[in-house]
C-alpha positions as CSV (number, residue, x, y, z in Angstrom):
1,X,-21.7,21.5,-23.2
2,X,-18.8,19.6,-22.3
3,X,-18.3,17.8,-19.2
4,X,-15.1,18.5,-17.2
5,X,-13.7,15.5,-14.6
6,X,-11.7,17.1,-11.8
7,X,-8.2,15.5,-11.6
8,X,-7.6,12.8,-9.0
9,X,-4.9,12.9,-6.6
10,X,-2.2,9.9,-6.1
11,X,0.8,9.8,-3.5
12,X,3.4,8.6,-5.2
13,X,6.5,6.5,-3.3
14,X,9.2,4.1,-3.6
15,X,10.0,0.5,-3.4
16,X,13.2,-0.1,-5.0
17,X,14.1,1.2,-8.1
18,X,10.0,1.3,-8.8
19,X,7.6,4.3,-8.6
20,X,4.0,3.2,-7.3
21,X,1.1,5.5,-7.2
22,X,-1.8,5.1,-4.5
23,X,-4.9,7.2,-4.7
24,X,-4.9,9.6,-1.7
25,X,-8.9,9.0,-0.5
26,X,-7.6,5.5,1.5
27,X,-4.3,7.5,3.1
28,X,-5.0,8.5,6.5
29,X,-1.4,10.0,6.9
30,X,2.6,9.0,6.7
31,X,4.7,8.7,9.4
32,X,8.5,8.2,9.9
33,X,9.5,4.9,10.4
34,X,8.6,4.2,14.5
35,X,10.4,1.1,14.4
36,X,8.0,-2.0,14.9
37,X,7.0,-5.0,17.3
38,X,7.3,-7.8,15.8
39,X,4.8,-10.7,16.2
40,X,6.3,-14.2,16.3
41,X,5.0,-16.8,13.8
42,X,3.7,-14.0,11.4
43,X,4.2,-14.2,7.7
44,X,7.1,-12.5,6.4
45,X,5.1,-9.5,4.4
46,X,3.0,-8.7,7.9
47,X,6.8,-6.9,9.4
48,X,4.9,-5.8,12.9
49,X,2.8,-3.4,14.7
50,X,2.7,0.0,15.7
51,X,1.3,1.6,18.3
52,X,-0.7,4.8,16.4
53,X,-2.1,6.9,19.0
54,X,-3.3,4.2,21.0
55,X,-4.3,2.0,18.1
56,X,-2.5,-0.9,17.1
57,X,-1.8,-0.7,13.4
58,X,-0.2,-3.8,11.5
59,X,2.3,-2.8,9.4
60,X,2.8,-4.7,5.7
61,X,5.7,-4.5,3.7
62,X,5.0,-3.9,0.6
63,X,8.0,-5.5,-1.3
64,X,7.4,-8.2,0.6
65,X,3.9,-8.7,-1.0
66,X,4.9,-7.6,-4.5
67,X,7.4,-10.9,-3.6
68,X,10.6,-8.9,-3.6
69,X,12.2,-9.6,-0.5
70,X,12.3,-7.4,3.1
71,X,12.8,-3.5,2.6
72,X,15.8,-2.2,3.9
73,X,15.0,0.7,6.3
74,X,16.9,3.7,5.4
75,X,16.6,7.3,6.3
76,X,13.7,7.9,3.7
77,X,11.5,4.9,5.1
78,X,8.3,5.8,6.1
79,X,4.9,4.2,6.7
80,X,2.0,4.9,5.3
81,X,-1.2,4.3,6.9
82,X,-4.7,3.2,4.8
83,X,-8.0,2.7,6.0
84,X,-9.1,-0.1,4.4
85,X,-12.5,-2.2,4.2
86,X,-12.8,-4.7,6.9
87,X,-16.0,-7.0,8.0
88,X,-16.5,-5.1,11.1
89,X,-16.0,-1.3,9.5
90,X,-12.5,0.6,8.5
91,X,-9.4,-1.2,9.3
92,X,-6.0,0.7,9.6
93,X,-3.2,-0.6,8.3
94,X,0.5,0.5,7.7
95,X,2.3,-0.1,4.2
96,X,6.2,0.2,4.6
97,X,7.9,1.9,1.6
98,X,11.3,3.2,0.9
99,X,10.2,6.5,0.4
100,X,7.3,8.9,-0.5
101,X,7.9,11.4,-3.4
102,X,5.0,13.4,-4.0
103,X,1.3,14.2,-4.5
104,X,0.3,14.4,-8.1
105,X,-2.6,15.8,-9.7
106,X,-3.8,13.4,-12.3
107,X,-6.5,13.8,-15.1
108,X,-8.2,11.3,-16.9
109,X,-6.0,11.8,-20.0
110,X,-2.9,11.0,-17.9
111,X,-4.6,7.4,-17.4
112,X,-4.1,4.2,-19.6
113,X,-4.7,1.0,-19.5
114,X,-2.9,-1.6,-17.7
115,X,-0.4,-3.7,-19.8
116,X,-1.0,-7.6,-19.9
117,X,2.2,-8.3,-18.8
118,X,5.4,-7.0,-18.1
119,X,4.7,-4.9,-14.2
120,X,6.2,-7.6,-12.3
121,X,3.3,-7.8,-10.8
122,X,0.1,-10.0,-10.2
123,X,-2.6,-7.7,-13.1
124,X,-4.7,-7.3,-9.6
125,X,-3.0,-5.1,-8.0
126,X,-2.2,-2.9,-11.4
127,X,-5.4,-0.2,-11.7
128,X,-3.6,1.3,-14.4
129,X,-0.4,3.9,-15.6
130,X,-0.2,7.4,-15.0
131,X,1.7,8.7,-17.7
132,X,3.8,11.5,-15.9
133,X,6.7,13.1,-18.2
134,X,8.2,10.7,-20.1
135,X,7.6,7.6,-18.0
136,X,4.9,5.6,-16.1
137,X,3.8,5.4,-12.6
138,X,2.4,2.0,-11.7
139,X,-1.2,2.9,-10.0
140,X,-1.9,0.6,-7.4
141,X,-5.3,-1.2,-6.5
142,X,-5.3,-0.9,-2.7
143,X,-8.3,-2.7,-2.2
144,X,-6.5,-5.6,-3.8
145,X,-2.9,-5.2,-2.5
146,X,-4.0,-5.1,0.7
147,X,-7.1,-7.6,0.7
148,X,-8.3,-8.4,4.3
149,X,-9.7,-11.8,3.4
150,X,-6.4,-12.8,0.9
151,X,-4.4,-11.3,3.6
152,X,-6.3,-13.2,6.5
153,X,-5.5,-16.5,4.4
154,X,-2.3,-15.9,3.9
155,X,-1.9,-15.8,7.7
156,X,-4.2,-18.6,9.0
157,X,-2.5,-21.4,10.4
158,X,0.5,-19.4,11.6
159,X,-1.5,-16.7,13.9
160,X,-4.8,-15.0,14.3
161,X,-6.7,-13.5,11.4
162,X,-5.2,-9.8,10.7
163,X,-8.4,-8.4,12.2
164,X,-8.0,-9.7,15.7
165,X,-4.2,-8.2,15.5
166,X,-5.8,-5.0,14.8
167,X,-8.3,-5.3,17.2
168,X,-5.7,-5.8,20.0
């Protein structure tokens, strides 16, 4: 008897000329771009805050953190909001991307390895490639992308921890 592993799904968006792919469990939804407040004395990657409902929801840009410079915001920007693991229990928080594409259904025979080198990336925030036609997807590791603690260190010294942003 064989045993049969339901395909995962992964939202898939731009940043640049580059395809990422995010597994959909952490994505609590996407928005338009809102426009954001910016808070003085903030690291360049952390672009603002929204207000979400009544929740204020930092807002990270992603190209920014993959060390490619500001995103441009177009008429296919978008957030994305992730719940993410913080010390005190989920923590919301917005990526900004160029644009989101689609949902994909992806088996486990669609997954390889990571490559050692060659992403443009640091290998931590590579989970792997989804082969999807003839190309790759990059799939990202959201718990390492968007690390509370690295984050949080990147930030000390120029503002509060992330956390106490979020907190409001």
């Amino acid at each position: 008897m064989s045993v049969t592993i339901a395909p995962e799904q992964y939202l898939t968006f731009t940043l640049g000329r580059d395809i990422y792919a995010l597994q959909i469990a952490p994505i609590r939804e996407i928005i338009e771009y809102p426009g954001l407040t910016e808070i003085p004395m903030t690291p360049e990657f952390l672009r603002g805050v929204i207000n979400l409902r009544g929740a204020v929801v930092p807002v990270i840009d992603l190209a920014v953190r993959f060390g490619r410079g500001l995103t441009k915001v177009g008429r296919r920007t978008c957030i994305v909001i992730t719940e993410i693991a913080g010390d005190n229990g989920p923590l919301p928080l917005g990526i900004l991307v160029d644009g989101v594409n689609e949902v994909l259904e992806v088996g486990a025979e669609q997954i390889e390895d990571k490559p050692d080198f060659g992403l443009g990336l640091r290998p931590d925030f590579v989970s792997g490639m989804i082969r999807h036609h003839n190309d790759f997807i990059v799939m990202l590791d959201i718990g390492h992308v968007l690390s509370v603690h690295e984050l949080e260190k990147l930030v000390e010294g120029d503002t509060a921890p992330l956390e106490s942003v979020a907190a409001g």
